[in-house]
LOMARKE-647329 format. One record per atom (N, C-alpha, C): atom name; x, y, z; residue number from 1. Coordinates in steps of 0.05 Angstrom, whole numbers, plus 5000, padded with zeros to 4 digits. Last residue first. Layout:
! residues N
  at    xx    yy    zz    i
  CA     X     Y     Z  NUM
...
END
This chain:
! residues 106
  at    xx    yy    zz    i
   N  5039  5550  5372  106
  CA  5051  5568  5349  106
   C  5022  5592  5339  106
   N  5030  5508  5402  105
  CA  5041  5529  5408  105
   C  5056  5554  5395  105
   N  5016  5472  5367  104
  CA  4996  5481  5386  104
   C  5009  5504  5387  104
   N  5051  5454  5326  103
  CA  5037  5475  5322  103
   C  5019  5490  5343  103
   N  5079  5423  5369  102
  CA  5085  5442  5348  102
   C  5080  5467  5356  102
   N  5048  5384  5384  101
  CA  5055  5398  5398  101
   C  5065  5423  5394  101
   N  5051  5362  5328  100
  CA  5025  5376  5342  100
   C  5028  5392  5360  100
   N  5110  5341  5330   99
  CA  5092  5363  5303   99
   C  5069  5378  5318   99
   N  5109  5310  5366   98
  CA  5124  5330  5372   98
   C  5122  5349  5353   98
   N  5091  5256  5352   97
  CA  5072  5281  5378   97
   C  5084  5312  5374   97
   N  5105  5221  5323   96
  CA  5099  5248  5309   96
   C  5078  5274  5327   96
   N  5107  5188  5357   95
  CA  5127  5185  5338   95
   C  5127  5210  5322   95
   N  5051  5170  5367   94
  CA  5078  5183  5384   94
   C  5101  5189  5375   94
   N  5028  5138  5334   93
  CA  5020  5163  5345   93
   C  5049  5179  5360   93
   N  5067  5085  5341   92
  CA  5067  5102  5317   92
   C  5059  5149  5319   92
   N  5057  5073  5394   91
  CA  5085  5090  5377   91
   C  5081  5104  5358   91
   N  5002  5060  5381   90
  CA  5013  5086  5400   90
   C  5041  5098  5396   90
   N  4997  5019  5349   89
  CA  4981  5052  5351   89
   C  4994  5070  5363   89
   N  5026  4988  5383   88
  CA  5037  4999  5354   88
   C  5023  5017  5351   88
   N  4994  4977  5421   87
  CA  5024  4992  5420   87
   C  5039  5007  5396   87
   N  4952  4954  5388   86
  CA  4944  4978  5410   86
   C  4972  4990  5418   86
   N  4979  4906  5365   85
  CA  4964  4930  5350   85
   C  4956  4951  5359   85
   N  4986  4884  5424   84
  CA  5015  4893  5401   84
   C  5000  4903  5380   84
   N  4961  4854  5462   83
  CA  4962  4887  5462   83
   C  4977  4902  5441   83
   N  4961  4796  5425   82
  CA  4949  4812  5456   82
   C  4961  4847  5456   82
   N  4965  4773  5388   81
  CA  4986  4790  5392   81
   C  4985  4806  5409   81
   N  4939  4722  5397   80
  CA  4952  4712  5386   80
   C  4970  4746  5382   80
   N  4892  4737  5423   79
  CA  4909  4714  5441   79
   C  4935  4716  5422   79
   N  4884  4803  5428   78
  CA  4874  4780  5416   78
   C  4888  4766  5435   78
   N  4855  4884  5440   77
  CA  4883  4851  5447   77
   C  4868  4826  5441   77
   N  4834  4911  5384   76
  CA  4824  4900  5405   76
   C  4848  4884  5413   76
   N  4843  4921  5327   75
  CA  4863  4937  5346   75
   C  4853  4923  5376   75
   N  4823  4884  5266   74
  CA  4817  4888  5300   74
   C  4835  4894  5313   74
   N  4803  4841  5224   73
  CA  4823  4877  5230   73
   C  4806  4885  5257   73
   N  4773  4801  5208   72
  CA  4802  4803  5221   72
   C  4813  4817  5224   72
   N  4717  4809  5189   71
  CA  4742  4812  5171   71
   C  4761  4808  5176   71
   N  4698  4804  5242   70
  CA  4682  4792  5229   70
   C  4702  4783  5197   70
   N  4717  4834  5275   69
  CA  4732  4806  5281   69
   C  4715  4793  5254   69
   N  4722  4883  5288   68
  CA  4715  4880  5274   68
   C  4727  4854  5255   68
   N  4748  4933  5329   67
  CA  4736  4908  5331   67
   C  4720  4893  5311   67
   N  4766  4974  5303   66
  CA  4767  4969  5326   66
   C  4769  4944  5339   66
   N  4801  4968  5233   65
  CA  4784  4974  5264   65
   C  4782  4973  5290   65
   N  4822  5017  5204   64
  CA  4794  5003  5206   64
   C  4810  4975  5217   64
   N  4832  5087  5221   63
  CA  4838  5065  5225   63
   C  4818  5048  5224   63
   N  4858  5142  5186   62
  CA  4829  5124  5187   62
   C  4841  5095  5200   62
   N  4882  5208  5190   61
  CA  4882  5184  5185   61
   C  4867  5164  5191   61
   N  4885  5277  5166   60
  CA  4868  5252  5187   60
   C  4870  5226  5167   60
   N  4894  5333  5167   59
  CA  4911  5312  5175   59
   C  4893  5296  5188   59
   N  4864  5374  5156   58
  CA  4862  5353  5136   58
   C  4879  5339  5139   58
   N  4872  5427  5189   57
  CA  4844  5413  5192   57
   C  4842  5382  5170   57
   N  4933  5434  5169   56
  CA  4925  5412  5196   56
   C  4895  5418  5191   56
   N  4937  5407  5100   55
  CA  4929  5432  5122   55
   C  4934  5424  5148   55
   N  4990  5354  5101   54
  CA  4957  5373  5090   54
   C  4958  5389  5108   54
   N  5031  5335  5108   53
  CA  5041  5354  5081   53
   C  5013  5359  5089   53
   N  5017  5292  5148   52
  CA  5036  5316  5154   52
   C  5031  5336  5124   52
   N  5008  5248  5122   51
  CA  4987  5268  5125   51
   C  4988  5294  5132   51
   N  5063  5224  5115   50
  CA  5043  5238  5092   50
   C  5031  5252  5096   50
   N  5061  5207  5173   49
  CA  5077  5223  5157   49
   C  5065  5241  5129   49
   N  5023  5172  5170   48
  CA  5026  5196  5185   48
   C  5036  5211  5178   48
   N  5036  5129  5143   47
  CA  5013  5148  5125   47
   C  5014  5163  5147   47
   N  5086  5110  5170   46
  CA  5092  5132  5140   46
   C  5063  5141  5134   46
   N  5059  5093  5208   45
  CA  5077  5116  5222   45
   C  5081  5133  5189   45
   N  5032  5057  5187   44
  CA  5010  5073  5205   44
   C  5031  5101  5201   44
   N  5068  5018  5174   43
  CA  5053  5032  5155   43
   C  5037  5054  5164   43
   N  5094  5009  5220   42
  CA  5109  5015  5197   42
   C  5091  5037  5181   42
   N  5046  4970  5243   41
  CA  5067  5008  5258   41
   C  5081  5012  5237   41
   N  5046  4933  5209   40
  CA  5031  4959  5216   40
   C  5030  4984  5223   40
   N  5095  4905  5220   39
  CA  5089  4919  5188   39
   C  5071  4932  5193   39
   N  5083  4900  5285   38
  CA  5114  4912  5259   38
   C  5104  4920  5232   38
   N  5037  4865  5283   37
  CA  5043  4897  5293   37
   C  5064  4915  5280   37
   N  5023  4839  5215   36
  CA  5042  4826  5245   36
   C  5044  4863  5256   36
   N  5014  4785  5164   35
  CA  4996  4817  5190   35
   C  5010  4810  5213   35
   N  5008  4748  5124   34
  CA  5031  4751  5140   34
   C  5027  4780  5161   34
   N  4958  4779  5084   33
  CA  4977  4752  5093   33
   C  5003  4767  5105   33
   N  4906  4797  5074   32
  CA  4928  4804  5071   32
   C  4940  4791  5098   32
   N  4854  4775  5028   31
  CA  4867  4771  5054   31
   C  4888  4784  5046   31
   N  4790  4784  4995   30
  CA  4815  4793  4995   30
   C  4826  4786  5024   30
   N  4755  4730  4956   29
  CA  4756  4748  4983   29
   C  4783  4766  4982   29
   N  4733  4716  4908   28
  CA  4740  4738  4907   28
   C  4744  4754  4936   28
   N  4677  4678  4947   27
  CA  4683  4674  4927   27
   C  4698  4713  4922   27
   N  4652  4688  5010   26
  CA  4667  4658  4991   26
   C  4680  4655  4963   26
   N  4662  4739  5047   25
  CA  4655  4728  5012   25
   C  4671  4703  5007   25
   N  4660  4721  5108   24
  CA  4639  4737  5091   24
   C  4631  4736  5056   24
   N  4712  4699  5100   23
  CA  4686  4684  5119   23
   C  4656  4690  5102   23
   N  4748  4731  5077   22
  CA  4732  4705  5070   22
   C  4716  4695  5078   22
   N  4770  4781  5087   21
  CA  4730  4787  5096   21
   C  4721  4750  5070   21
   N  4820  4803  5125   20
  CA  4811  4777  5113   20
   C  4775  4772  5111   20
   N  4874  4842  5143   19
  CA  4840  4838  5126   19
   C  4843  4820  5126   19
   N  4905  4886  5197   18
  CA  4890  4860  5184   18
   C  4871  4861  5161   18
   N  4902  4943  5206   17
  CA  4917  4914  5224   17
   C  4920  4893  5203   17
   N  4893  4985  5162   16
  CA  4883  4970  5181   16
   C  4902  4948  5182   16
   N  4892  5059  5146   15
  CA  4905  5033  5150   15
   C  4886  5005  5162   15
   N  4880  5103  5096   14
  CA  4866  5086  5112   14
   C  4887  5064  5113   14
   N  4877  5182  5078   13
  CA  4884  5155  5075   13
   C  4876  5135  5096   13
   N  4840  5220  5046   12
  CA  4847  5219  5067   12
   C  4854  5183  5072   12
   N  4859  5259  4991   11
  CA  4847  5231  5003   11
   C  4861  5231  5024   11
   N  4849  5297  4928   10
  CA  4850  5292  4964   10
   C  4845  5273  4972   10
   N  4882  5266  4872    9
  CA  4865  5287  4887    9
   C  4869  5281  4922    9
   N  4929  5235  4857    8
  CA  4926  5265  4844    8
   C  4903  5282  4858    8
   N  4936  5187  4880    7
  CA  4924  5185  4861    7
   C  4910  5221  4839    7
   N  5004  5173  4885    6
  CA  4982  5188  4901    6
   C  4964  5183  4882    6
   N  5017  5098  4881    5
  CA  5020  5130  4868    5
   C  4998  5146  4895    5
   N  5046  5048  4929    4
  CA  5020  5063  4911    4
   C  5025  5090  4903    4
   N  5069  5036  4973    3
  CA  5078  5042  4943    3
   C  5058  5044  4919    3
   N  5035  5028  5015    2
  CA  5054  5045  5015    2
   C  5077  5050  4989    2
   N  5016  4976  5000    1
  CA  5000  5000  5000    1
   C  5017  5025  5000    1
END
């Protein structure tokens, strides 16, 4: 995802943990294989970055999801990486506190 063109207009970009919506389409499902907090925080921290270049009222990034076990993208702690999508949120977030903080004070 992170080597994708811009596509030339505004978009507000979108990560998530996980996909897998096979359950739901049996036929043409999309999974993304091998989902691990590391390649997430990775990806979370560069579409942060990016979003850096918009106005600040148009720095917003989308996380899908919360909980939403139905597709497999879920920031919720599991058994299998228990709090490590909810840390990786947070580095990532953190990682670029020191822009906001910024501007607050500007």
């Amino acid at each position: 995802m992170l080597k994708k063109e811009d596509p030339g207009y505004k978009r507000f970009r979108c990560v998530t943990p996980s996909w897998d919506n096979s359950p739901r389409r049996k036929k043409n499902a999309v999974i993304f294989i091998d989902s691990a907090p590391e390649l997430y925080e990775r990806w979370l921290t560069e579409v942060i970055k990016k979003s850096l270049g918009n106005p600040p009222g148009e720095r917003v990034v989308f996380i899908n999801a919360w909980n939403e076990w139905g597709e497999g993208n879920h920031l919720e702690p599991d058994l299998r990486f228990g709090r490590g999508y909810l840390e990786a949120t947070r580095r990532a977030l953190e990682a670029h506190d020191h822009v906001t903080e910024k501007e607050k004070s500007q």
